[in-house]
C-alpha positions in Angstrom: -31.3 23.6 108.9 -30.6 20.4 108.0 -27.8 17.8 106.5 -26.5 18.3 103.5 -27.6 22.3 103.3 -25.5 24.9 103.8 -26.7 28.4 104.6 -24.6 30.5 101.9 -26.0 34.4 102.6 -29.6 35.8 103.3 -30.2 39.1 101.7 -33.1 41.6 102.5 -34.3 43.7 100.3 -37.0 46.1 100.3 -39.9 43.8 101.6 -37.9 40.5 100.0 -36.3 38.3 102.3 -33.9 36.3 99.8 -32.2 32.8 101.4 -29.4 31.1 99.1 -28.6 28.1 100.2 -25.7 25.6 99.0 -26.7 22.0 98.8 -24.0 19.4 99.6 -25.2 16.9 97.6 -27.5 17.0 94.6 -29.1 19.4 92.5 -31.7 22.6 94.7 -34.8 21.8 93.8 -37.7 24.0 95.3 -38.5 21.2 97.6 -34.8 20.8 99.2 -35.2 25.0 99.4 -38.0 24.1 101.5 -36.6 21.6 103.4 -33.6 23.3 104.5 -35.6 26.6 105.8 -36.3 25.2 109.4 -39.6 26.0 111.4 -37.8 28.7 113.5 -36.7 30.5 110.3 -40.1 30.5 108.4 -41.9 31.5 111.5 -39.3 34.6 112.1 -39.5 35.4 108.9 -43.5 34.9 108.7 -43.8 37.5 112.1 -41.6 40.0 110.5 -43.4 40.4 107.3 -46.8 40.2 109.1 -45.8 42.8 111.6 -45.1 44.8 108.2 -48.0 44.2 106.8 -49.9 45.1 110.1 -48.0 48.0 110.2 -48.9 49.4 106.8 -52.4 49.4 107.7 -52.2 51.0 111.3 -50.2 54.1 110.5 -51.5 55.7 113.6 -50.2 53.1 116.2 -46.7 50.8 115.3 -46.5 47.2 116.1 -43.1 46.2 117.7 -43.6 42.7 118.3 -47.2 41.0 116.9 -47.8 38.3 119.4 -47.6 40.6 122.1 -49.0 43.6 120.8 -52.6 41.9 120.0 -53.0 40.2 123.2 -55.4 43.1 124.1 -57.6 43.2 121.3 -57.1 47.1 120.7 -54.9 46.4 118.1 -56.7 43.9 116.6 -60.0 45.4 116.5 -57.8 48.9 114.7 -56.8 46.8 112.3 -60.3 45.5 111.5 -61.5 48.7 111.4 -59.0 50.3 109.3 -59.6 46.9 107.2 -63.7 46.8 107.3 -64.6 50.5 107.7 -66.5 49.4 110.2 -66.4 50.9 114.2 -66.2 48.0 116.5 -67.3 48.3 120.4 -64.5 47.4 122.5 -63.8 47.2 126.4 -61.4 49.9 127.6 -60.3 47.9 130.7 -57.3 46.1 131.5 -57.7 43.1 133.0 -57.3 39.9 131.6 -61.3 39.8 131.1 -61.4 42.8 129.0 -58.5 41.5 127.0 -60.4 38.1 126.2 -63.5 40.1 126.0 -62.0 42.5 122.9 -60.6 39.8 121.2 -63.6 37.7 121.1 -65.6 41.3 119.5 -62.4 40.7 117.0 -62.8 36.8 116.6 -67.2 37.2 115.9 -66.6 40.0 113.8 -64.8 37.6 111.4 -67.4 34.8 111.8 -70.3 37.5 111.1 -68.2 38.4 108.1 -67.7 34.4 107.1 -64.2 34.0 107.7 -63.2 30.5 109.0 -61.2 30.5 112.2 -60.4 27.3 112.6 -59.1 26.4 116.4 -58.3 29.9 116.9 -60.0 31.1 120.6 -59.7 34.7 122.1 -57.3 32.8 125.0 -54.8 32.2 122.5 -54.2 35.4 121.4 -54.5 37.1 124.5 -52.0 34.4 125.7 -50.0 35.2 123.0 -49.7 31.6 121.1 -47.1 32.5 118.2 -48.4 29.6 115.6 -52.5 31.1 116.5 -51.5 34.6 116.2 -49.5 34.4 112.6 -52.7 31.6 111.5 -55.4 34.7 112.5 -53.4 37.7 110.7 -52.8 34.9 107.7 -56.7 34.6 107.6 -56.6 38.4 107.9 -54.8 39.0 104.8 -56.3 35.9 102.9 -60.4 37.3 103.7 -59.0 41.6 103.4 -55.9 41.8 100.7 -56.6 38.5 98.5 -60.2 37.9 98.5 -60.8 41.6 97.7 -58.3 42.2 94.7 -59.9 38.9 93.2 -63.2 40.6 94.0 -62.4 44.6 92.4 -60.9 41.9 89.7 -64.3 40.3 88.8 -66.0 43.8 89.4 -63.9 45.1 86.5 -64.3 41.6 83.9 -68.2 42.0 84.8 -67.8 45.3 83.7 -65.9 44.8 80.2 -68.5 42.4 79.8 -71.6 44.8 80.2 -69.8 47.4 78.1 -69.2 44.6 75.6 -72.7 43.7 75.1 -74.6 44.8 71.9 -77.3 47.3 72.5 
């Protein structure tokens, strides 16, 4: 945190992670909320409710701890799957090639399906790289949850219009 903020209580509830946080001096603005959240906290917090989020959609297999639990690919390429409806191939080895080699199938299968990656490389998952890992399942979510309620969302105002329409 920083100078001037004081950490008052974090509640959790449900899915909500609430932070309340006294400011010394002046009046909490969002951007001081912002401010006095450090890295550390908004990246814990980010890999918790990504792992949950992970979790939701892979009932059969249960994430524990997201960096390391995609390193492989297997998860990764079950959770596009699940995500898709699509089978993916995937190298049943498990040596670091096959690792790299499963998330790279992972990694195209997003490019093929027009998802920007940007700077994100199968070593750095298979490595682990906390920052790469939360940025892919971020573009995850953005490409599967958001980008497909706004699309069932147009579906149904195309459809009100069609109905709409004199004959």
């Amino acid at each position: 945190m920083f100078p001037g903020c004081f950490l008052l209580y974090v509640l959790e509830k449900a899915d909500t992670l609430i932070v309340v946080f006294i400011v010394k001096h002046g009046k909490m603005t969002k951007q001081s909320l912002y401010l006095c959240v450090s890295a550390d906290e908004r990246d814990r917090v980010q890999k918790k409710t990504f792992t949950k989020w992970v979790n939701k959609h892979l009932m059969k297999r249960h994430i524990t701890d997201l960096y390391e639990d995609l390193r492989d690919g297997h998860n990764l390429i079950s959770l596009l799957e699940v995500l898709s409806g699509e089978t993916l191939p995937r190298e049943k080895g498990r040596m670091r090639f096959h690792k790299l080699q499963n998330v790279q199938i992972a990694l195209d299968f997003l490019k093929h399906r027009q998802v920007k990656l940007v700077n994100i490389r199968n070593d750095d998952i298979a490595d682990g790289n906390p920052k790469l890992t939360l940025g892919l399942i971020w573009t995850i979510i953005l490409h599967f949850q958001v980008t497909a309620s706004f699309t069932v969302h147009y579906q149904k105002i195309s459809l009100l219009k069609v109905d709409l329409l004199p004959l």
